[in-house]
DRENFI-331175 format. One record per residue (C-alpha): x, y negated, z; residue in three letters. Coordinates in steps of 0.02 Angstrom, whole numbers, padded with zeros to 5 digits, always signed. Example, Ala and Ser with C-alpha at 12.3 -4.5 7.8 and 13.67 -1.06 7.14 Angstrom:
DRENFI-331175
+00615+00225+00390ala +00684+00053+00357ser 
end
This chain:
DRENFI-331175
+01034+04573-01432unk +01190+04650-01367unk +01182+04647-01157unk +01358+04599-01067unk +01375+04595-00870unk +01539+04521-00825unk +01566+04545-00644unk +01688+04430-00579unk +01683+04225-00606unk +01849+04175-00622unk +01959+04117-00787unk +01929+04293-00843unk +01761+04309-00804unk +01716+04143-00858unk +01800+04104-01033unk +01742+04294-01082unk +01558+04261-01046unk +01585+04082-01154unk +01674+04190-01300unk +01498+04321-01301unk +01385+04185-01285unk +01436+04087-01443unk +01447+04259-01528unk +01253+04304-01476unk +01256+04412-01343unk +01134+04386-01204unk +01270+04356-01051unk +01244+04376-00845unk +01411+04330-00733unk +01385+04407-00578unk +01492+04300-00448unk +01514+04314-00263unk +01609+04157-00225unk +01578+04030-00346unk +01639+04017-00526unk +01799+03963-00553unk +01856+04110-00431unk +02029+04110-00339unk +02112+04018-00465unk +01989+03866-00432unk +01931+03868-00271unk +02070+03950-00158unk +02230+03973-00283unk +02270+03865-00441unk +02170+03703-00431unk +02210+03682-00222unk +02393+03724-00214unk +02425+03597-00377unk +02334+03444-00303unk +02409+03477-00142unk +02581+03502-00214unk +02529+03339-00328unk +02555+03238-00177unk +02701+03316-00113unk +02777+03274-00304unk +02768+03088-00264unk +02833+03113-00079unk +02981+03211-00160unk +03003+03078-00320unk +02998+02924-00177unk +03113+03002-00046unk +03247+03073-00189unk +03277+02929-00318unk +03194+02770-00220unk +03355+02703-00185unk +03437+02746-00333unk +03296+02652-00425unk +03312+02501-00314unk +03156+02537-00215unk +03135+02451-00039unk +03025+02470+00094unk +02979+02332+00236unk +02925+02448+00369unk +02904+02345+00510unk +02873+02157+00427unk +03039+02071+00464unk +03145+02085+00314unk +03186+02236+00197unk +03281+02385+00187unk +03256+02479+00361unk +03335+02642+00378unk +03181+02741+00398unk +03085+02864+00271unk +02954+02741+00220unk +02815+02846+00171unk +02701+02993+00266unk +02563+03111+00243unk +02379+03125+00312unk +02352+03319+00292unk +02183+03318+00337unk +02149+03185+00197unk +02243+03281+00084unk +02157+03427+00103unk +02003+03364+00074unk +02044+03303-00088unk +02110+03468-00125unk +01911+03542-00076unk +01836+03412-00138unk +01920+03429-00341unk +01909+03602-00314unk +01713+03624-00292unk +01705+03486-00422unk +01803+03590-00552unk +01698+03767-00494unk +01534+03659-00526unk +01577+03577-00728unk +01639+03757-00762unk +01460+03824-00683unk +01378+03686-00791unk +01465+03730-00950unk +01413+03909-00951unk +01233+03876-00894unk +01244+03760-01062unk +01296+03897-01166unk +01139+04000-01112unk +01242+04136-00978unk +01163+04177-00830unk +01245+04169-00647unk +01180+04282-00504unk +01275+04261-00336unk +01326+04413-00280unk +01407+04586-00257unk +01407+04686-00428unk +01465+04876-00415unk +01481+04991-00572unk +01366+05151-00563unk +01427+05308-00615unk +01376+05402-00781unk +01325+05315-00970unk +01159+05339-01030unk +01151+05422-01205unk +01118+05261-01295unk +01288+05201-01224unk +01253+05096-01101unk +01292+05067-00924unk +01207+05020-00764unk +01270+04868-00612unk +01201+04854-00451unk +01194+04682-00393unk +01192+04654-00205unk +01117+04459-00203unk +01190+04343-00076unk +00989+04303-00026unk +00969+04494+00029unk +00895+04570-00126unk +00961+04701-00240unk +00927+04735-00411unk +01021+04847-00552unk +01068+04747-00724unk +01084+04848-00892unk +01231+04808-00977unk +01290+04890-01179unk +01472+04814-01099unk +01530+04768-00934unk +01671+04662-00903unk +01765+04679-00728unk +01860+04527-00680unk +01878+04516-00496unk +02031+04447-00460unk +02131+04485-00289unk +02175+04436-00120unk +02317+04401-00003unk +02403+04556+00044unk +02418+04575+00242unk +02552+04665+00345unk +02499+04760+00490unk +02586+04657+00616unk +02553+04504+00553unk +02364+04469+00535unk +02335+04293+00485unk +02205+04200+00614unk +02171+04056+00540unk +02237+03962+00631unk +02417+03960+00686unk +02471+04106+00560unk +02383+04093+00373unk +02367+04162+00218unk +02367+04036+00064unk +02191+04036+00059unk +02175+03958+00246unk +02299+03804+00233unk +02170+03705+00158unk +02088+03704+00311unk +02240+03617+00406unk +02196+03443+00500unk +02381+03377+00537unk +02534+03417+00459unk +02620+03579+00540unk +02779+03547+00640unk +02886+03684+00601unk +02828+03778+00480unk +02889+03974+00417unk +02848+04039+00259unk +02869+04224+00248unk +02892+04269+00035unk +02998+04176-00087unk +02904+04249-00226unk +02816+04101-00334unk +02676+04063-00200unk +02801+04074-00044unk +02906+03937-00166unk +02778+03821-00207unk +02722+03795-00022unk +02886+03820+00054unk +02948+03652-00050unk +02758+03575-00053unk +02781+03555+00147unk +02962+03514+00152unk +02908+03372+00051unk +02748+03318+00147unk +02873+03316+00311unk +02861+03492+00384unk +03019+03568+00443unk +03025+03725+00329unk +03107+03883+00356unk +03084+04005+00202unk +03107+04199+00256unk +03145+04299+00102unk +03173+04494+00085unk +03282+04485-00062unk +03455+04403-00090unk +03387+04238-00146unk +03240+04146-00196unk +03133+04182-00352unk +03204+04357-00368unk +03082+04406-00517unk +03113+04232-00635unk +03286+04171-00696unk +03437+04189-00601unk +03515+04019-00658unk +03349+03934-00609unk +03322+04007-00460unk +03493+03944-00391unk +03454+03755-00462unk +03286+03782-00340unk +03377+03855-00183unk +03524+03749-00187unk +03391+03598-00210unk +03289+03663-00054unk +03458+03686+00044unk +03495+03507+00008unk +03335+03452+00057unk +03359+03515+00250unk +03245+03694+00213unk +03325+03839+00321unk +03319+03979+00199unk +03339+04141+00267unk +03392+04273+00150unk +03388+04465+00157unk +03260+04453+00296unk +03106+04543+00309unk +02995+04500+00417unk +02916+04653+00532unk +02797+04542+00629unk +02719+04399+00669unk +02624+04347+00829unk +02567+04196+00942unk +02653+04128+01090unk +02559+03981+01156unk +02536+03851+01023unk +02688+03900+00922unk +02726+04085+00822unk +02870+04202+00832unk +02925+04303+00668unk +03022+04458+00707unk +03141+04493+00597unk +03177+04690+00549unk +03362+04685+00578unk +03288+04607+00782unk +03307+04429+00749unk +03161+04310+00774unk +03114+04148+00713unk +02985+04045+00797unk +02876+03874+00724unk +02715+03781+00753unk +02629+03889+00598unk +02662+04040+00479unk +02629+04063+00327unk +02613+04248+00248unk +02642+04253+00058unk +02667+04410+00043unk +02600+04467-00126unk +02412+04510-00186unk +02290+04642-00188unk +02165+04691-00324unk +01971+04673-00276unk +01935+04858-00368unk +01886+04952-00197unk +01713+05003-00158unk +01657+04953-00343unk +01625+05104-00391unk +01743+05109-00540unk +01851+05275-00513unk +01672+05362-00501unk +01617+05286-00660unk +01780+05343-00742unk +01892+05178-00741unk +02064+05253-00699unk +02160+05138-00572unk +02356+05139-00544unk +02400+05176-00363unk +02412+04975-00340unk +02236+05003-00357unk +02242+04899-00520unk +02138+04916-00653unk +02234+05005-00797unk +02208+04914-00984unk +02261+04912-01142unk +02329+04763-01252unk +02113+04727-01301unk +02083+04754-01106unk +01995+04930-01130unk +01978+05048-00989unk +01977+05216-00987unk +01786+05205-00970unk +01674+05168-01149unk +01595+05005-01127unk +01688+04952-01002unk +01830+04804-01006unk +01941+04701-00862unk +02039+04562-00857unk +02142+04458-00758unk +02235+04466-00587unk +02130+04650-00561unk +02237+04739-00695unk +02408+04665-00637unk +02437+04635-00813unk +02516+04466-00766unk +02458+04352-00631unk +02426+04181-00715unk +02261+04116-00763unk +02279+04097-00942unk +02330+04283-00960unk +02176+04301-00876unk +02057+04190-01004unk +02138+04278-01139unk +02109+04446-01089unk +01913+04399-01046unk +01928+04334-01206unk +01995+04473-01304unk +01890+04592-01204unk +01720+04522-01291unk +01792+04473-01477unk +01854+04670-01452unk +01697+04730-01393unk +01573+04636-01528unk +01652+04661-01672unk +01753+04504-01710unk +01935+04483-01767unk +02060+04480-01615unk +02240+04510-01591unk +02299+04609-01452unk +02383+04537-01297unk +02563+04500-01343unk +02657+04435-01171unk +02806+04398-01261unk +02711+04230-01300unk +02656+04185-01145unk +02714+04023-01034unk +02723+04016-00861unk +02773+03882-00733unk +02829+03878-00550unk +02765+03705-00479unk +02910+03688-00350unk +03018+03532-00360unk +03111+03533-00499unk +02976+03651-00589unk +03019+03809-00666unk +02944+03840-00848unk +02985+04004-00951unk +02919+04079-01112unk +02953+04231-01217unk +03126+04341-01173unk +03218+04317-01016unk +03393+04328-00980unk +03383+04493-00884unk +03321+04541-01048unk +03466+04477-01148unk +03588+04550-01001unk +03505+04732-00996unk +03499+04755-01174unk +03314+04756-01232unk +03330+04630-01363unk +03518+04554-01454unk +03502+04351-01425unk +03609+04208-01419unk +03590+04107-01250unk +03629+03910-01226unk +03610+03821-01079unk +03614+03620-01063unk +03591+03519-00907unk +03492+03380-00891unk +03623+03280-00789unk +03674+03237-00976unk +03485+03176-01036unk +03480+02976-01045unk +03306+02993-01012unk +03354+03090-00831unk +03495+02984-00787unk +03357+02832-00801unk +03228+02933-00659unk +03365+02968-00562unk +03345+03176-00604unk +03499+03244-00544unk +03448+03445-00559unk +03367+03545-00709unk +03435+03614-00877unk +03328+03674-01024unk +03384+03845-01093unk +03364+03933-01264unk +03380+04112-01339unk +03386+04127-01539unk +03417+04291-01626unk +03596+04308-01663unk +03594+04296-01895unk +03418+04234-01903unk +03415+04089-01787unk +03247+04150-01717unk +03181+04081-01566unk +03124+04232-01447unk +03126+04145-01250unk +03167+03994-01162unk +03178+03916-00984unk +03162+03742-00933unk +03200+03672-00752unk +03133+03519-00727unk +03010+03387-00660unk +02863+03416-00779unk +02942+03561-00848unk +02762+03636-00865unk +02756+03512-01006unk +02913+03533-01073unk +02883+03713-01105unk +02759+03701-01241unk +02870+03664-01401unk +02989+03831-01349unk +02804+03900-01325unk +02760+03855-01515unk +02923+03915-01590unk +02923+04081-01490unk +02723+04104-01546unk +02778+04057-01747unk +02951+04125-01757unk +03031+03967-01784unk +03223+03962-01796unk +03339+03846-01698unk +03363+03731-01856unk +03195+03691-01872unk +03186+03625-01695unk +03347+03539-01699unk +03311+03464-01867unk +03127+03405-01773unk +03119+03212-01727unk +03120+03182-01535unk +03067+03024-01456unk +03221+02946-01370unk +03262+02911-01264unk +03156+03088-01184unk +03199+03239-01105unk +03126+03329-01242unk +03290+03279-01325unk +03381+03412-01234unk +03272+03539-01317unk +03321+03470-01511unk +03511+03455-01420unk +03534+03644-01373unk +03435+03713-01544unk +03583+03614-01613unk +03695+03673-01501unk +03678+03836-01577unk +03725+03787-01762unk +03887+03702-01689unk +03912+03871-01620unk +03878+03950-01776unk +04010+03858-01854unk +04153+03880-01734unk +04111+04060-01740unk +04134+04072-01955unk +04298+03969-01938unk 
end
């Protein structure tokens, strides 16, 4: 029976040692935290329940009285002019613990079912590969004890963890890391969130919704400056609107405690003080001190794991997947690498990893969903496409929830018709994503989708409306 050590536990770690169990190998996860890894218990599963709640703060306080909502706040009469609604933090974030140790254990459960075994621990690669090919892991136990697991592959899937700046050391207290917030008891005050990258987005509008006063601190001349240009202006202008103080082109050189509050220094000398601070300021790959450079993995000088599109290393035997190769940071690149990695490495049919078919989502407020080519793509020349845009303002469906801000955007190969990307900005957009998903994963052409029944009235409808946009286009164009 063919031996696989997967060291690492998250979606990586986990759906891999699923995929080599129901092909017959005999399976051991070693796992330091608990599976599920970051993207369960500190990451994924946390920030989404905690930004569920701030979803139906945001949804009450921006179309309530649109809708015709009203609120008796003090029991004579209705229709007070006072936000109606508030937040217990520390109840919140025990809900976020509790679903996220709930979610770690049925994954734990499922691969005990499938016959893998689970050590808790500290695996490290040893150097050299015995002559029959296979390769040796030390496993430092979290009881004390220490033993050495021979594997015929190893699979290294250990995720990251909040990069630092020098100056800026979070405490735990008053200045965090995303990892720490969930320990929060009461709502912070003021709160600054240094990074308007995705994770510095999602928390920046999470707390703006549960009541904080948020001031975002971004390095770069807006927000979101890796995703969509168009999409990132819907999200800053909504964040302006919503009373955020964003502060662009500022980098932050340090952070530090005065008294109960914190004062950012800016590097052009300005400062910026709040209750709490929160650093999201990018990840780092858990590859040191794992022995992999001595057992011939070559790392990039990120210190990520280099792979190919079936999650190779440079090393025989040896695979990785997920957040550790910087191949893309989203879970479900993740699974699908773990899960390439072992149909690869036992023989069974796989495709390679093909990114131009993956969709992602931002889980601000209106979310961001993309899939497939980008516009920087279109605008810098790497592939020829046709690009239409539609708001939602238009949608029936929208006007009816009172969604004011969001579009849905396609880009079809110019001749063929040939769906190749697509954004959507909206609430749910994470949904919404999934039939651009399809037609970019199946080449499917504009006219199929427009010529597709939609539910109306549904925002879906914009979808079918811009695919049709383009043959209207078409037209004008041949006349």
């Amino acid at each position: 029976m063919t031996r696989i050590v997967i060291i690492g536990g998250g979606p990586g770690g986990y759906e891999a040692a699923l995929v080599a169990a129901q092909l017959g190998a005999e399976v051991t996860v070693v796992d330091r935290d608990g599976l599920g890894g970051a993207s369960v218990l500190t990451d994924c599963v946390p920030s989404k329940t905690l930004i569920a709640t701030a979803e139906v703060m945001t949804s009450f306080d921006s179309s309530h009285e649109e809708l015709g909502i009203e609120i008796d706040h003090d029991g004579d009469g209705i229709g007070d002019e006072v936000r109606g609604i508030g937040v217990d933090l520390g109840v919140v974030n025990r809900r976020v613990k509790r679903l996220a140790l709930a979610q770690s254990h049925d994954i734990t459960s499922s691969v005990k079912r499938a016959g893998v075994s689970v050590l808790r621990g500290r695996g490290r690669l040893l150097p050299g590969q015995a002559p029959d090919g296979t390769r040796r892991v030390a496993v430092e136990e979290s009881g004390g004890g220490r033993r050495e697991l021979v594997a015929d592959g190893v699979l290294v899937a250990t995720g990251g963890h909040p990069r630092e700046i020098p100056d800026a050391r979070p405490d735990g207290e008053r200045i965090l890391n995303w990892t720490q917030v969930y320990d929060l008891a009461e709502l912070p005050e003021e709160l600054v969130v240094v990074g308007s990258g995705v994770t510095g987005a999602e928390f920046a509008g999470a707390y703006q919704a549960l009541g904080s006063r948020v001031t975002l601190v971004s390095s770069r001349d807006r927000v979101l400056p890796g995703e969509d240009p168009d999409a990132a202006a819907v999200l800053e202008d909504v964040f302006r609107r919503r009373g955020m103080n964003v502060l662009s082109r500022s980098r932050a050189a340090s952070v530090k405690r005065v008294g109960d509050r914190v004062e950012i220094t800016l590097s052009d000398g300005r400062t910026v003080s709040g209750t709490h601070c929160l650093m999201a300021v990018g990840a780092v790959p858990n590859t040191s001190d794992m022995g992999l450079e001595e057992a011939g993995v070559k790392l990039a000088d990120s210190g990520h794991v280099c792979v190919d599109r079936v999650s190779r290393t440079s090393a025989p035997g040896v695979y990785a997947a997920g957040d550790c190769t910087g191949v893309f940071a989203l879970a479900s690149v993740a699974a699908m690498q773990g899960r390439i990695a072992m149909y690869h490495f036992l023989g069974d049919a796989v495709a390679p990893l093909d990114l131009k078919t993956v969709s992602g989502n931002i889980f601000t407020d209106p979310e961001i969903a993309t899939v497939g080519y980008s516009q920087q793509d279109v605008d810098e020349g790497r592939i020829d496409a046709r690009v239409v845009k539609l708001p939602l303002l238009r949608n029936p469906r929208a006007k009816m929830q009172g969604v004011r801000d969001g579009f849905v955007k396609l880009f079809a190969r110019p001749g063929t018709g040939i769906v190749v990307g697509g954004v959507v900005v909206s609430p749910r957009a994470s949904e919404l994503i999934h039939p651009i998903a399809i037609a970019v994963d199946n080449s499917l052409t504009v006219e199929q989708i427009a010529k597709t029944f939609t539910v109306y009235p549904s925002l879906s409808g914009t979808i079918a409306e811009a695919a049709r946009q383009f043959h209207t286009r078409k037209i004008a164009e041949a006349q």
